[in-house]
C-alpha positions as a Markdown table, in Angstrom:
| # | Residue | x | y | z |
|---|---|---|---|---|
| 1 | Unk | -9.8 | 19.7 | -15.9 |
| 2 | Unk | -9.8 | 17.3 | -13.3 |
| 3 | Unk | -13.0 | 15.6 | -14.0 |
| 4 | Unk | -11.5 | 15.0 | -17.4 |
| 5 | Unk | -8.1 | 14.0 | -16.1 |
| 6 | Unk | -9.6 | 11.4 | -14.1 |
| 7 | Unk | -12.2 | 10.0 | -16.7 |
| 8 | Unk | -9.6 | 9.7 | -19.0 |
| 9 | Unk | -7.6 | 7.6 | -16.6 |
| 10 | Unk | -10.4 | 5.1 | -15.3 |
| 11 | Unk | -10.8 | 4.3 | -19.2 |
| 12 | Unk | -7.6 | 3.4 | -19.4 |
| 13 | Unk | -6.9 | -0.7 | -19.5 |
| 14 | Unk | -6.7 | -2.2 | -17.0 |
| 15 | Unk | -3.7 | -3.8 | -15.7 |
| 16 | Unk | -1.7 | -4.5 | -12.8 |
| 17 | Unk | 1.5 | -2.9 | -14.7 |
| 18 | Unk | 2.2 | 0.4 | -13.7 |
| 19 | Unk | 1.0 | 2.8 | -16.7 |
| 20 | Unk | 3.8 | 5.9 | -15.9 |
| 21 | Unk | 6.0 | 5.1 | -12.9 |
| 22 | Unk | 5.5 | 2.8 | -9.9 |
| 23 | Unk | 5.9 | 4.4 | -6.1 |
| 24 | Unk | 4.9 | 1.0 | -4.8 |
| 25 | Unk | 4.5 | -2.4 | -5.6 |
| 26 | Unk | 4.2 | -5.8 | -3.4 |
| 27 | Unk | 2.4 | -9.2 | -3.6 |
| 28 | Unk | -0.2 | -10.4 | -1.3 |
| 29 | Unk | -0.7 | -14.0 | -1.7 |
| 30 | Unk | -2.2 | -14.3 | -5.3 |
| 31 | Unk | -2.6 | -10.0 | -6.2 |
| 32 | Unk | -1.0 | -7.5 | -6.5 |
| 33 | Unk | -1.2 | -4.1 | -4.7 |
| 34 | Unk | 0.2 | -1.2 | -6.8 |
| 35 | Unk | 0.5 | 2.4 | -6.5 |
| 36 | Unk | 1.9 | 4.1 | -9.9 |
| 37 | Unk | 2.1 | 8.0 | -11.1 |
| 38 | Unk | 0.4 | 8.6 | -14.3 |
| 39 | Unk | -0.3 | 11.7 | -15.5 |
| 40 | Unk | -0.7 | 14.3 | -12.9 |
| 41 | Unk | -2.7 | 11.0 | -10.6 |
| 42 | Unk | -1.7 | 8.8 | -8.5 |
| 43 | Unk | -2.9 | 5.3 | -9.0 |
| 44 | Unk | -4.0 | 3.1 | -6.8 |
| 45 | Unk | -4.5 | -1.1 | -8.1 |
| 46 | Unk | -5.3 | -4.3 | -6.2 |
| 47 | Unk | -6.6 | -7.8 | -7.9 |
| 48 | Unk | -4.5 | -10.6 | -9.7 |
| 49 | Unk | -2.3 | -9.7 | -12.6 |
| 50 | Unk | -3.9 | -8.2 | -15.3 |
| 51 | Unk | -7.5 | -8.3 | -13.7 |
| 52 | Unk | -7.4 | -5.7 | -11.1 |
| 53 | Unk | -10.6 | -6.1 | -9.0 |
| 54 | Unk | -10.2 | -2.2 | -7.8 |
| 55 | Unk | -8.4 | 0.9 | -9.5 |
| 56 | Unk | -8.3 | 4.2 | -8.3 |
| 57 | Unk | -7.4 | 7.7 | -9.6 |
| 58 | Unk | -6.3 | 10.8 | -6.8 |
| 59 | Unk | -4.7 | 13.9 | -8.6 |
| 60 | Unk | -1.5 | 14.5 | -7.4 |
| 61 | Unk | -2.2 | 17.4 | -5.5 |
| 62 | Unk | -5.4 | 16.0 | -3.7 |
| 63 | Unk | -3.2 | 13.1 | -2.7 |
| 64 | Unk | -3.1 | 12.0 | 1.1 |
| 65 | Unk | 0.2 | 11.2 | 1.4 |
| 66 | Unk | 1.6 | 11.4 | 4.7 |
| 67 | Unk | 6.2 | 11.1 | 5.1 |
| 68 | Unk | 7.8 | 9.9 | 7.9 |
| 69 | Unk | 8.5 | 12.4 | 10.4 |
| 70 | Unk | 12.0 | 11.8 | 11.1 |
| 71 | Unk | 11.7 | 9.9 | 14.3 |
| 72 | Unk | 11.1 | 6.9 | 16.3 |
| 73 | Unk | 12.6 | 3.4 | 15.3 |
| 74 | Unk | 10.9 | 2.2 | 11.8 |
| 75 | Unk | 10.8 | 4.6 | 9.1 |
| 76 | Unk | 6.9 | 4.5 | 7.5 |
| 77 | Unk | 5.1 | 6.6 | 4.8 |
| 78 | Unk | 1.3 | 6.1 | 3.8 |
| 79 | Unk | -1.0 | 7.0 | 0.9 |
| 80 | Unk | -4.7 | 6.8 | 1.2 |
| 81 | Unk | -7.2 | 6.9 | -1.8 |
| 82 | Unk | -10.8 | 7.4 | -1.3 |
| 83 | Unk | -13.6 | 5.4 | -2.8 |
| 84 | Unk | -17.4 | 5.7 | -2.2 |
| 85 | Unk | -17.2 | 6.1 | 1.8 |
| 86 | Unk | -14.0 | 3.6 | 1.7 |
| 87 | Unk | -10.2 | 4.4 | 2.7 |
| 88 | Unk | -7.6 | 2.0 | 1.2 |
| 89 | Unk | -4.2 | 3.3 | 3.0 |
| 90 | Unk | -1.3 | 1.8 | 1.3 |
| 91 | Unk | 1.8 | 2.2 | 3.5 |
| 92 | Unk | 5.5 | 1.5 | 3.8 |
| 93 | Unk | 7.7 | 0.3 | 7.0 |
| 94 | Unk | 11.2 | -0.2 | 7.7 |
| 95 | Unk | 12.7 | -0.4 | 11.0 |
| 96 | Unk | 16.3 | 1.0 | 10.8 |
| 97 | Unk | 17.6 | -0.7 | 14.1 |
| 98 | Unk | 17.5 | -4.3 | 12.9 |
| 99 | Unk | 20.0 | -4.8 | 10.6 |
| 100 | Unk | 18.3 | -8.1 | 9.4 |
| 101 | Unk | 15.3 | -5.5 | 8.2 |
| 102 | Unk | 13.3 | -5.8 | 5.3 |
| 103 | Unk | 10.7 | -3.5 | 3.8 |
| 104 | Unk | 7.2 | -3.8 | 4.9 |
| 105 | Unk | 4.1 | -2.5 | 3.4 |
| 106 | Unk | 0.5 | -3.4 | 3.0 |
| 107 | Unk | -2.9 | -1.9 | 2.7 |
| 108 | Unk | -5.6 | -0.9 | 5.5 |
| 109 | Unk | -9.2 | -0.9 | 4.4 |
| 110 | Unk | -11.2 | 1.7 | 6.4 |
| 111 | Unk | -14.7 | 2.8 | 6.5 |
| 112 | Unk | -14.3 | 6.0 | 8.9 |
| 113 | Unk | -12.8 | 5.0 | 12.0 |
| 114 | Unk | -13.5 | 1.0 | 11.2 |
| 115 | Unk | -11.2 | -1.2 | 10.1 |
| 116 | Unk | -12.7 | -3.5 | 7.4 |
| 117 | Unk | -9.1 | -5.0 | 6.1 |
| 118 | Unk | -5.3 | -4.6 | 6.9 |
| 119 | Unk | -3.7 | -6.8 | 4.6 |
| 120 | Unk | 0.5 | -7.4 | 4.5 |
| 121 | Unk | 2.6 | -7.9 | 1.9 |
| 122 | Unk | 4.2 | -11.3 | 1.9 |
| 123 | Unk | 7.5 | -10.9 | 3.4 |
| 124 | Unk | 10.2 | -9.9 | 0.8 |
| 125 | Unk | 8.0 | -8.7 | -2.0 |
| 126 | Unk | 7.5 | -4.9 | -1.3 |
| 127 | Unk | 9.7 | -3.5 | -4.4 |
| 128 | Unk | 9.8 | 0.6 | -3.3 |
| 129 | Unk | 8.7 | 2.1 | -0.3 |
| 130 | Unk | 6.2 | 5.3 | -0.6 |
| 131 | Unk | 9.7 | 8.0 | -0.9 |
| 132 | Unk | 8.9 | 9.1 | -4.3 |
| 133 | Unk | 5.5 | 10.4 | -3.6 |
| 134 | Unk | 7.1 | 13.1 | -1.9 |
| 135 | Unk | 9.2 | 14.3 | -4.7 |
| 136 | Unk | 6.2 | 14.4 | -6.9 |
| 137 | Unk | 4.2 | 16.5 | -4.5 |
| 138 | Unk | 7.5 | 18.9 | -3.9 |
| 139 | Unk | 7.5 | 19.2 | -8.2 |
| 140 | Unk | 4.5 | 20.6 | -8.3 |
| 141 | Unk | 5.3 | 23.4 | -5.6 |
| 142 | Unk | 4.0 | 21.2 | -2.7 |
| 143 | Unk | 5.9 | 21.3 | 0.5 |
| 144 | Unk | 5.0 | 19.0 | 3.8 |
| 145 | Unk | 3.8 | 21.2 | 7.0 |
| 146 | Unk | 4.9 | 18.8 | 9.8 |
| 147 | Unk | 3.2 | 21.2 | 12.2 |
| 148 | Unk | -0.2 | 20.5 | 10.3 |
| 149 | Unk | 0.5 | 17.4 | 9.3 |
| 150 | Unk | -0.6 | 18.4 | 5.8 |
| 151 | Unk | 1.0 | 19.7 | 2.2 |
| 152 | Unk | 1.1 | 23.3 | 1.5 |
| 153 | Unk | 2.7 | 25.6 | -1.3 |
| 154 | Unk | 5.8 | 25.9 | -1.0 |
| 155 | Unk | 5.3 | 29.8 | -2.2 |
């Protein structure tokens, strides 16, 4: 099922519109990085507008999404999709003390412990934080274990 699920969306076209709903959006210079829900998957898309130079597909319930734990000064969230030995970790940043605040977000490229790539967002373009990633994990009868730092069922 899952094999299937995620053949059938690699061959779907590629765009850098959001095919379902978008958890995350922002522009870095010239692309666009995207995260969208689709079908049981999240999405993951970076590359210009309508020529994305990298999409990739995580079920939902395989997905490393990691919420804010309720403290410190900026409230963050992170996703990271796996490719071939490579770790692109989208994530979200607001810090609630500064009332001039804007959301941040970008993507960190990581092959094991090596940093290949952080790229920002330019300032003002991040449309949604990372938030509804959680409520699709919790609809499918995933809770978070802050102890663990990982989801389990919520049975």
């Amino acid at each position: 099922m899952r094999a299937a699920l995620l053949v059938a969306l690699l061959a779907a076209p590629a765009s850098a519109a959001c095919q379902g709903d978008e958890a995350f959006s922002c522009r870095i210079g010239k692309k666009t990085l995207q995260v969208c829900s689709w079908k049981g998957a999240l999405i993951y898309s970076y590359g210009r507008e309508g020529k994305p130079e990298l999409t990739i597909a995580q079920p939902l319930e395989t997905a490393a999404y990691t919420p804010w734990p309720g403290i410190g000064r900026a409230i963050w969230d992170r996703v990271a999709f796996q490719n071939e030995g490579t770790t692109y970790e989208v994530w979200t940043s607001f810090d609630k003390m500064d009332e001039n605040a804007i959301l941040e977000g970008g993507v960190n490229v990581m092959q094991g412990d090596k940093t290949l790539a952080s790229l920002t967002c330019d300032k003002g373009s991040v449309a949604h934080s990372l938030d509804p990633i959680m409520d699709l994990k919790s609809g499918i009868g995933q809770c978070w274990n802050p102890e663990a730092q990982a989801w389990d069922s919520c049975n």
